[in-house]
C-alpha positions as CSV (number, residue, x, y, z in Angstrom):
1,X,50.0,150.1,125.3
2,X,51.1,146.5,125.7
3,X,51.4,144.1,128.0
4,X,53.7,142.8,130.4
5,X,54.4,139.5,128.6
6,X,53.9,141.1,125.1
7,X,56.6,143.3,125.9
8,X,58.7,140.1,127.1
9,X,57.7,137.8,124.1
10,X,58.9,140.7,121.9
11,X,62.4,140.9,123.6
12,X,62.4,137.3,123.6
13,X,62.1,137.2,119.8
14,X,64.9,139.8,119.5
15,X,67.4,138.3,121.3
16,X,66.1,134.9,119.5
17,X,67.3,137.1,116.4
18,X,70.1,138.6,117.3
19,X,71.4,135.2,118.8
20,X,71.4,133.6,115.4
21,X,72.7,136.1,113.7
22,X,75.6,136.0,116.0
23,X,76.0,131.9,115.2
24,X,75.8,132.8,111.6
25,X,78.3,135.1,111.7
26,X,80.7,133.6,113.8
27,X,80.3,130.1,111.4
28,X,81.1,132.1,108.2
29,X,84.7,133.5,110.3
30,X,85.4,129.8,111.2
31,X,84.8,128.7,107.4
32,X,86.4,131.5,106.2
33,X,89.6,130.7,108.9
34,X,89.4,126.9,107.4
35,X,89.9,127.9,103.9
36,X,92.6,130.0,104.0
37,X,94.4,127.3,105.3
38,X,94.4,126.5,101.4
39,X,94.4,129.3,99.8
40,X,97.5,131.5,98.8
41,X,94.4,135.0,98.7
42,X,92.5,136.8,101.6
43,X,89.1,135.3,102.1
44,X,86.2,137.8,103.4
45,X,83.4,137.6,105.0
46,X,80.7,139.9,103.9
47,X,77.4,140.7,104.9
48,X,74.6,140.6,102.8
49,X,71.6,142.9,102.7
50,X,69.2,139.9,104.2
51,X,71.2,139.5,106.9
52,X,73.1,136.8,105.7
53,X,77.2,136.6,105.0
54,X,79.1,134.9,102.2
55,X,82.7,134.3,101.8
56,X,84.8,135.5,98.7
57,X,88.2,134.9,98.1
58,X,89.9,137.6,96.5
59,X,91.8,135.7,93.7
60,X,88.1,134.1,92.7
61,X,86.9,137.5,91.4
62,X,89.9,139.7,91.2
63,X,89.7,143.0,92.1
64,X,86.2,143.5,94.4
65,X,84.4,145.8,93.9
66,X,83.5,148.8,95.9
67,X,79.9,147.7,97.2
68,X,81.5,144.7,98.2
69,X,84.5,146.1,99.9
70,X,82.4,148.0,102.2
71,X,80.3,145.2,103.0
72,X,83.5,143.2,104.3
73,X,83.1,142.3,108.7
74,X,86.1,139.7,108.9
75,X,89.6,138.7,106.4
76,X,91.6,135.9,106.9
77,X,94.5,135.9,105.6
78,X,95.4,133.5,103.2
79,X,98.3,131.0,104.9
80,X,99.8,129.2,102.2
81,X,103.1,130.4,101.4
82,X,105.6,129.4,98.1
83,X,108.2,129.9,100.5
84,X,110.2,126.8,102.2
């Protein structure tokens, strides 16, 4: 059985985690935001299997592929335009 402040230095620790995964997140949506400023392709965020996210532009690689597709949390939308 545990402990009054076991139990509270293990909800501690979660929230801890779940805290920074939230900041990591939420920087990968701002960078991903920035580039497409500069980009003429969608830019994803995708979660990675250690918890982690990268950002793929879809004119870097082409087509994605399907593991990768399913993996996408955020797309911004790239804003440049050809048009005047």
């Amino acid at each position: 059985m545990f402990h009054d402040t076991e139990i509270s230095t293990m909800v501690q620790l979660v929230t801890t985690a779940e805290a920074a995964q939230a900041m990591a997140m939420d920087d990968k949506i701002l960078q991903a935001e920035q580039r497409s400023f500069h980009s003429f392709f969608d830019v994803h965020v995708i979660a990675k299997d250690d918890g982690s996210y990268s950002l793929f532009e879809e004119a870097d690689y082409g087509e994605l592929p399907t593991h990768l597709i399913d993996d996408i949390i955020y797309t911004a939308q790239g804003k440049m335009s050809d048009e005047y």
